[in-house]
C-alpha positions in Angstrom: -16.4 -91.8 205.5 -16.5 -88.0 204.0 -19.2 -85.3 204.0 -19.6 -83.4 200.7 -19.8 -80.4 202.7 -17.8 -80.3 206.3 -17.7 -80.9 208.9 -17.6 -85.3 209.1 -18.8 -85.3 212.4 -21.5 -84.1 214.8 -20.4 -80.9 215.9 -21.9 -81.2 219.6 -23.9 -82.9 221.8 -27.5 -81.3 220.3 -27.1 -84.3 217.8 -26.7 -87.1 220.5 -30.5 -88.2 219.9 -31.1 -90.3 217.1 -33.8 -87.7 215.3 -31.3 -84.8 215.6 -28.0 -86.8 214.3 -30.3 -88.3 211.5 -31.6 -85.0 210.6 -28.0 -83.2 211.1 -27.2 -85.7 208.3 -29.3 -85.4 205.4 -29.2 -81.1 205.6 -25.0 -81.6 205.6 -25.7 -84.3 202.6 -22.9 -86.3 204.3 -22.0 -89.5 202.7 -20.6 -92.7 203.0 -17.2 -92.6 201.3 -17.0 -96.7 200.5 -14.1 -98.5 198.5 -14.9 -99.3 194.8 -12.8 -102.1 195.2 -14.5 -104.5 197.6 -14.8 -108.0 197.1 -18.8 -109.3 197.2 -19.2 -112.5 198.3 -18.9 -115.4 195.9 -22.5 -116.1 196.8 -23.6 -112.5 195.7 -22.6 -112.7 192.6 -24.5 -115.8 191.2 -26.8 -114.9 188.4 -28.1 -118.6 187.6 -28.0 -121.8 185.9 -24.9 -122.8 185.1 -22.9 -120.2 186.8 -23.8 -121.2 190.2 -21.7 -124.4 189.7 -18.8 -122.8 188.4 -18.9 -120.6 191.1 -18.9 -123.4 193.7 -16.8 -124.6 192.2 -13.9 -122.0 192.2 -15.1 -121.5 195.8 -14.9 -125.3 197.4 -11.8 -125.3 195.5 -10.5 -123.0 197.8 -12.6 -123.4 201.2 -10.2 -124.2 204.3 -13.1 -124.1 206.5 -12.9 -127.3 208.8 -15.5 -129.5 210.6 -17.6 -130.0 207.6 -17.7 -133.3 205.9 -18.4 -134.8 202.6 -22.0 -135.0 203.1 -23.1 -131.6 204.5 -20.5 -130.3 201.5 -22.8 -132.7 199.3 -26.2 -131.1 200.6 -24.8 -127.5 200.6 -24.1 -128.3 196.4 -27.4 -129.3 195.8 -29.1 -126.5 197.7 -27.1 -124.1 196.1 -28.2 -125.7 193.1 -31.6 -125.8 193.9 -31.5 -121.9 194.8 -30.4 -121.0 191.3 -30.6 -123.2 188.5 -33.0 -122.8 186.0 -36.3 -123.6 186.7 -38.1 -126.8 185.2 -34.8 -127.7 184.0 -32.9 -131.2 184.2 -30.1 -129.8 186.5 -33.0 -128.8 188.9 -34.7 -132.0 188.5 -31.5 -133.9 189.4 -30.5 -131.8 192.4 -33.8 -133.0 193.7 -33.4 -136.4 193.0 -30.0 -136.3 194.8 -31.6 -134.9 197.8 -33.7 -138.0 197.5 -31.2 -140.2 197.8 -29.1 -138.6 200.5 -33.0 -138.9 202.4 -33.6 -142.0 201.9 -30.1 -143.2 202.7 -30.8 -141.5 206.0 -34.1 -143.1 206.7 -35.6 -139.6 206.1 -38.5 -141.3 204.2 -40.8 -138.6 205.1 -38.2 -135.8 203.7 -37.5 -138.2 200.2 -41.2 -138.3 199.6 -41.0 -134.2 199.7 -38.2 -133.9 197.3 -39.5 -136.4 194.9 -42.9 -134.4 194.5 -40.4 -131.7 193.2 -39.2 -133.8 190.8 -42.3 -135.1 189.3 -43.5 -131.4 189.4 -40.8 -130.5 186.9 -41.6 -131.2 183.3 -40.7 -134.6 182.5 -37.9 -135.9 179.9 -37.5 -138.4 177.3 -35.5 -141.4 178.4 -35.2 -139.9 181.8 -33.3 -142.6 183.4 -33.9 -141.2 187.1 -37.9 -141.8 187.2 -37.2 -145.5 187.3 -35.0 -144.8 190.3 -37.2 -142.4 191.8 -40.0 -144.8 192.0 -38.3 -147.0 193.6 -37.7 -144.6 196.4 -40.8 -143.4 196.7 -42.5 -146.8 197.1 -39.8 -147.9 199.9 -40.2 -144.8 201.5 -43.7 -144.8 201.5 -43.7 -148.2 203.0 -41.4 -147.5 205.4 -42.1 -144.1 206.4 -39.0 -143.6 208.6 -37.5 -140.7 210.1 -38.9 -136.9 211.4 -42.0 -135.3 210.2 -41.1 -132.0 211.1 -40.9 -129.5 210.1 -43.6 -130.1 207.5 -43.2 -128.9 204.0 -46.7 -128.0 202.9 -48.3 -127.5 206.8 -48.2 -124.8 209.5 -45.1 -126.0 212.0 -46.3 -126.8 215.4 -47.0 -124.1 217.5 -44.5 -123.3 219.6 -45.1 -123.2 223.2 -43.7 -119.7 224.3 -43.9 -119.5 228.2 -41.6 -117.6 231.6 -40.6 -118.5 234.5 -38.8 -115.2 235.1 -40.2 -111.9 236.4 -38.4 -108.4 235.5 -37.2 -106.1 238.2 -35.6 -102.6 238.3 -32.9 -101.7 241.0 -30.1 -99.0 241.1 -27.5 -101.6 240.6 -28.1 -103.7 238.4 -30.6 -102.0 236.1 -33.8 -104.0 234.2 -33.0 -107.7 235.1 -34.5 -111.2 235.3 -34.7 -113.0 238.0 -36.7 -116.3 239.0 -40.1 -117.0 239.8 -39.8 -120.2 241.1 -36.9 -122.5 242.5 -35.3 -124.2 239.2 -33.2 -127.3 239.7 -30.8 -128.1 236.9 -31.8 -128.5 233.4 -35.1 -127.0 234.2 -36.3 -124.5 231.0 -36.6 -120.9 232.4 -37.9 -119.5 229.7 -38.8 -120.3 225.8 -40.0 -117.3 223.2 -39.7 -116.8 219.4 -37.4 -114.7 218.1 -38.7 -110.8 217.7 -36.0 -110.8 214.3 -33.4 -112.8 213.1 -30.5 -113.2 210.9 -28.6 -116.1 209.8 -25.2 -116.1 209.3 -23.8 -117.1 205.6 -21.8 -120.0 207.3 -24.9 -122.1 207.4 -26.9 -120.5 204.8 -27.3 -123.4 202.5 -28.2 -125.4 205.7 -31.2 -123.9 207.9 -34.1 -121.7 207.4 -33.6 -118.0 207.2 -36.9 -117.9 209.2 -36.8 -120.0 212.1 -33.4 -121.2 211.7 -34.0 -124.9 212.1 -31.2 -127.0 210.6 -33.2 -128.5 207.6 -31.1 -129.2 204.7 -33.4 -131.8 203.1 -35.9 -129.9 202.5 -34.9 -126.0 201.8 -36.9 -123.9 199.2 -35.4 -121.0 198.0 -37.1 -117.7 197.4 -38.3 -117.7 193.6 -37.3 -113.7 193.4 -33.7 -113.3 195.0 -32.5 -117.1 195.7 -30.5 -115.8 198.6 -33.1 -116.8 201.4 -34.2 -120.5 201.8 -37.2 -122.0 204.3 -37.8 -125.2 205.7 -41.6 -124.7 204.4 -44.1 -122.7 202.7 -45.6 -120.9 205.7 -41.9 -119.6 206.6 -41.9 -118.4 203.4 -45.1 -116.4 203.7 -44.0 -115.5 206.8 -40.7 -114.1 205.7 -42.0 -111.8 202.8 -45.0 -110.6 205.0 -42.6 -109.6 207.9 -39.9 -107.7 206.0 -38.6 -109.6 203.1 -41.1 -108.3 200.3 -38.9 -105.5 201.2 -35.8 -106.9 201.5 -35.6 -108.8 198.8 -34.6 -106.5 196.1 -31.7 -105.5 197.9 -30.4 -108.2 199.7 -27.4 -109.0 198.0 -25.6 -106.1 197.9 -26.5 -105.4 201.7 -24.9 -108.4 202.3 -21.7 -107.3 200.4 -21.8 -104.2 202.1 -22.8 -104.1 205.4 -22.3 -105.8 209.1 -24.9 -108.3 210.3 -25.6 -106.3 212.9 -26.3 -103.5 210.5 -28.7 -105.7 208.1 -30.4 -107.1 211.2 -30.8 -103.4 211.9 -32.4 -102.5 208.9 -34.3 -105.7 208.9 -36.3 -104.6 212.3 -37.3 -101.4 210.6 -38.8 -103.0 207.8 -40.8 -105.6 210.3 -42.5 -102.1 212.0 -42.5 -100.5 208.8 -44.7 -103.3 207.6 -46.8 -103.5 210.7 -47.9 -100.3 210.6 -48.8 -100.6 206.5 -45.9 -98.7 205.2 -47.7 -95.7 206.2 -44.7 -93.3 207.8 -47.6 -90.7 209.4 -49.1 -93.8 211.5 -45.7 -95.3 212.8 -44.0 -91.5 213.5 -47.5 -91.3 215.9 -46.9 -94.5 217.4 -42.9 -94.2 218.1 -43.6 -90.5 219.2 -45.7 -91.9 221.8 -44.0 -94.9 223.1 -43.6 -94.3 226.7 -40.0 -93.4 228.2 -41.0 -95.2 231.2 -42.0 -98.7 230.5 -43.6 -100.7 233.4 -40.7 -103.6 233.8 -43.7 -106.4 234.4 -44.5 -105.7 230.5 -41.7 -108.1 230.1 -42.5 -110.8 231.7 -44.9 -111.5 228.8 -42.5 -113.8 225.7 -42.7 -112.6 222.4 -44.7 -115.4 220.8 -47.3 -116.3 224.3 -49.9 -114.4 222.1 -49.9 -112.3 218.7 -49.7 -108.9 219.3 -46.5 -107.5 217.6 -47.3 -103.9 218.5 -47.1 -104.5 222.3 -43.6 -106.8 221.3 -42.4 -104.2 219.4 -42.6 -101.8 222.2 -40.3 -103.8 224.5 -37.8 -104.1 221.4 -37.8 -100.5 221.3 -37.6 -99.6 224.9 -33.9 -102.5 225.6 -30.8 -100.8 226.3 -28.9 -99.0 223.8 -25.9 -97.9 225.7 -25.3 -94.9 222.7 -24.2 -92.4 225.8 -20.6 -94.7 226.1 -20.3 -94.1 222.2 -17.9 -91.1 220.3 -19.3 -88.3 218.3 -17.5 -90.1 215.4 -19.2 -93.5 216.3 -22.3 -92.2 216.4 -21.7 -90.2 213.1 -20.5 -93.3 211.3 -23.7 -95.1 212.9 -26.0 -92.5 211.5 -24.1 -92.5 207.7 -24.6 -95.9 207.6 -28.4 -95.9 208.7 -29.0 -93.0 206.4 -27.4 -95.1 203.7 -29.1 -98.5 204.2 -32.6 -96.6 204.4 -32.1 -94.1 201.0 -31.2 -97.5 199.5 -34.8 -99.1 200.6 -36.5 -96.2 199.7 -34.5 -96.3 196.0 -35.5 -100.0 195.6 -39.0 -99.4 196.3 -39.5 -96.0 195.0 -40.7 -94.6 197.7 -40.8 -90.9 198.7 -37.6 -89.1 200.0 -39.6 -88.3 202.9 -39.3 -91.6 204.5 -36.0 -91.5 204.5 -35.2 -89.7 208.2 -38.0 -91.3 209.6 -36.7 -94.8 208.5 -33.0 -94.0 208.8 -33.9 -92.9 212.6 -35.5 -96.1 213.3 -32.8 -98.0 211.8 -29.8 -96.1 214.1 -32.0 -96.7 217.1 -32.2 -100.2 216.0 -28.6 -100.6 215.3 -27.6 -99.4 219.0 -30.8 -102.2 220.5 -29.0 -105.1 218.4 -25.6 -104.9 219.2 -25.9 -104.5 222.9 -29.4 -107.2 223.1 -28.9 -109.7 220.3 -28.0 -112.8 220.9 -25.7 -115.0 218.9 -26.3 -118.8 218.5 -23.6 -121.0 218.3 -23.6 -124.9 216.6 -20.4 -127.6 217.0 -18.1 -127.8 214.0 -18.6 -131.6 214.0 -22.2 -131.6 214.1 -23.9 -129.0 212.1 -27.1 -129.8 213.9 -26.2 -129.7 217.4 -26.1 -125.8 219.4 -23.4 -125.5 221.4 -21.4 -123.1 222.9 -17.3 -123.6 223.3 -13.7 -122.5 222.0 -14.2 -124.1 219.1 -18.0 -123.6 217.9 -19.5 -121.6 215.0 -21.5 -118.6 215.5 -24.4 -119.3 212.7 -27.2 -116.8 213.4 -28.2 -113.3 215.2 -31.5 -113.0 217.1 -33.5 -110.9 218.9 -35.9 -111.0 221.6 -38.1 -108.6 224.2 -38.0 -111.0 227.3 -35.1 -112.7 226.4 -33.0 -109.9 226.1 -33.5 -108.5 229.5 -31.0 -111.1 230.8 -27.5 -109.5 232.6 -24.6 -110.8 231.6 -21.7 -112.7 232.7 -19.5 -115.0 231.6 -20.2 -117.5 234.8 -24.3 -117.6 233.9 -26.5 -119.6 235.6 -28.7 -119.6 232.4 -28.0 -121.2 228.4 -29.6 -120.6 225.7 -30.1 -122.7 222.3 -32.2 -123.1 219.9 -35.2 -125.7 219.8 -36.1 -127.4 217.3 -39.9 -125.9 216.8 -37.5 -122.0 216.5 -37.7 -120.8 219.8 -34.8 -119.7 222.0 -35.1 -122.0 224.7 -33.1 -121.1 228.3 -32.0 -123.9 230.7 -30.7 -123.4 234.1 -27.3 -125.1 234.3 -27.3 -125.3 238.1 -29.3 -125.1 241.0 -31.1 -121.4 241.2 -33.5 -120.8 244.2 -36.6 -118.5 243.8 -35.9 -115.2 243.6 -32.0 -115.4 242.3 -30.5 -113.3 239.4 -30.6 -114.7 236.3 -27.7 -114.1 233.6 -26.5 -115.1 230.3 -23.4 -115.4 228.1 -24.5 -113.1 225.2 -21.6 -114.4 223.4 -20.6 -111.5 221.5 -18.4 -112.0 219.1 -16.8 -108.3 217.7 -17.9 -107.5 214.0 -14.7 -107.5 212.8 -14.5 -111.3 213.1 -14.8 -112.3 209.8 -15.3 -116.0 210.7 -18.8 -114.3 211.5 -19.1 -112.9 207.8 -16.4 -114.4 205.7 -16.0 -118.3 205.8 -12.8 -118.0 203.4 -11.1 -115.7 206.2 -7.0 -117.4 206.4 -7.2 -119.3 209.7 -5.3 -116.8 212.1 -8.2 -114.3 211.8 -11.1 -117.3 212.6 -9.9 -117.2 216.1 -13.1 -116.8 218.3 -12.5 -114.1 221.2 -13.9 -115.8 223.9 -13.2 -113.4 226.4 -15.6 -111.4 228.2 -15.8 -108.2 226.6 -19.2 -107.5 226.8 -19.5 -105.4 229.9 -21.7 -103.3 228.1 -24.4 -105.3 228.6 -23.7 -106.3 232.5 -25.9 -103.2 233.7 -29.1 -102.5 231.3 
């Protein structure tokens, strides 16, 4: 990093709030001084049709990345294709009749119904040699009608069923911390709540929804705009662009090439309030301003997701440990470039008024502190795409975030695991015998942003070694 006019960092400890450092910032006009070099990844460079073949090509050709077979290769082709090939062309048409196949091999009949609508939706061709085929499926699947029927395609997913059996307490030495409400044997669910914000990682990108992360490679629908994001169904679609990614959109490839996942997570939190509040900066500056510095710990014992009000949600989001007192003045400065940075670029895409920018960059710094001490990182087995696991050997896939489920201490012996369910919650399990009234902790499985296994599939194989050690001590008193 450089400053266009010295000095690079914070020259004392008035700029130690988020306001002040952002502020200290813009009036210094200091920059982010970024290599012109830099590779993108191969997956932001695609512009369409045909290129996104080649592309894969040149990029399979070269993958090292083990504990993916033929067939999840197979499906990760054809979404890929699906994501950006022309529309209403052949290629498109025969991607969908693949997926099909693959569905109706797996006695997904429900699934191979879904992907032939989308073929008979495109515009048909002359001696098309795959309707034949097609009907055949359809007629045997319809008959059949074999396999899941969720999530569905063109219908609101099942509600989930967000609910807590912990209750928050505050002490001296432990901080904010959950602890149970009742005596939970083994395997008993402590709690289960939707994700406040999420982010999936690119290692399974072709493979689950960048909504509610549910591995659902039969059915994946790309965004028609950007092609990067794709959703197990229409409402997580809607959903998507309504929460942040009308926003997003525009600018989420090069974010990608540029920037951490912690950092887009970041960024992707500030749009979600942005949006909540109508992308009126005058309303949210009220609201943040007068956020209490106090929060009542019982506030948490509510799950994001038991009922809808994302304002109240929000407010335990923005109220989690940030732990920005252990930081340097040079963390924190390169913390604040980068949140100035990511918001002038939103702003720049959207043409909105410079005066956004501090209010936005702010939120996003404050965020960026709340993620990487609270978010959670979900893990899935090598073998089994499907299956959340946690081990030496498994694959961090997504980042999330939550307002109960983030007031967990941590240690590396936890009484508590978290995974994934399939309706998108976070669901905890107790993995031993806890009486009423015992702490509750979690692995938050923190894997250091300079892991490129995280961001950078292609990464040689002696820098994919997971750091399983517990390193995240940060997080052990809240």
């Amino acid at each position: 990093m450089e400053a266009e006019n010295p000095p690079t960092i914070v020259e004392s400890r008035s700029c130690r709030t988020d306001k002040k450092l952002v502020a200290f910032i813009i009036e210094k006009e200091m920059r982010l001084d970024e290599p012109t070099d830099q590779d993108n990844p191969f997956w932001c460079n695609i512009i369409g049709n045909i290129n996104a073949l080649r592309l894969y090509d040149e990029y399979e050709g070269r993958r090292r990345y083990i504990g993916i077979n033929s067939d999840s290769r197979k499906l990760e082709r054809l979404n890929l294709m699906i994501a950006y090939v022309l529309p209403n062309s052949y290629l498109l048409k025969a991607a969908y009749a693949c997926r099909a196949f693959i569905a109706y091999n797996t006695l997904e009949d429900f699934y191979c119904m879904y992907n032939i609508m989308h073929v008979q939706e495109i515009i048909p061709y002359s001696n098309d040699s795959v309707k034949s085929w097609c009907k055949y499926m359809l007629d045997n699947a319809f008959n059949r009608r074999l396999g899941e029927e969720y999530p569905h395609p063109h219908k609101d997913p099942k509600t989930p069923k967000c609910f807590s059996y912990v209750s928050c307490e505050d002490s001296v030495n432990y901080g904010r911390h959950l602890h149970s409400r009742r005596t939970l044997v083994r395997g008993s669910t402590v709690l289960q709540e939707l994700p406040f914000v999420s982010l999936l990682l690119p290692v399974d990108r072709w493979m689950r929804c960048h909504k509610c992360l549910i591995h659902t490679p039969l059915v994946l629908i790309p965004c028609p705009s950007c092609s990067v994001m794709l959703y197990c169904s229409h409402t997580c679609r809607i959903r998507a662009y309504e929460e942040y990614h009308s926003l997003e959109c525009a600018m989420i490839s090069y974010l990608i090439s540029k920037y951490e996942p912690t950092e887009i997570l970041a960024l992707r939190l500030t749009i979600r309030v942005f949006k909540m509040f109508h992308e009126m900066p005058d309303v949210l500056n009220l609201y943040i301003r007068t956020l209490s510095e106090n929060m009542a710990v019982h506030e948490y014992n509510k799950p994001n997701g038991y009922d809808l009000n994302a304002e109240a949600d929000y407010k335990k989001v923005y109220r989690l440990a940030t732990n920005r007192r252990h930081l340097t003045r040079a963390q924190l400065t390169a913390n604040g470039l980068r949140a100035v940075a990511m918001s002038k670029l939103l702003v720049t895409a959207h043409n909105l008024p410079l005066s956004f920018v501090e209010l936005l960059a702010e939120l996003t710094l404050r965020h960026m502190h709340i993620v990487r001490v609270n978010a959670l990182v979900l893990h899935r087995s090598v073998d089994d795409p499907a299956k959340d696991c946690f081990d030496a050997t498994s694959v961090p896939y997504a980042l999330t975030l939550l307002t109960t489920g983030s007031m967990f201490n941590h240690s590396c012996n936890a009484n508590v695991e978290y995974s994934l369910s399939k309706y998108g919650t976070i669901k905890f399990v107790a993995n031993r015998f806890i009486s009423n009234g015992a702490m509750l902790h979690i692995n938050y499985r923190c894997v250091r942003t300079t892991d490129l296994r995280i961001w950078n599939p292609d990464a040689p194989s002696p820098h994919r070694k997971l750091d399983m050690s517990c390193h995240n001590m940060a997080v052990m008193i809240r």
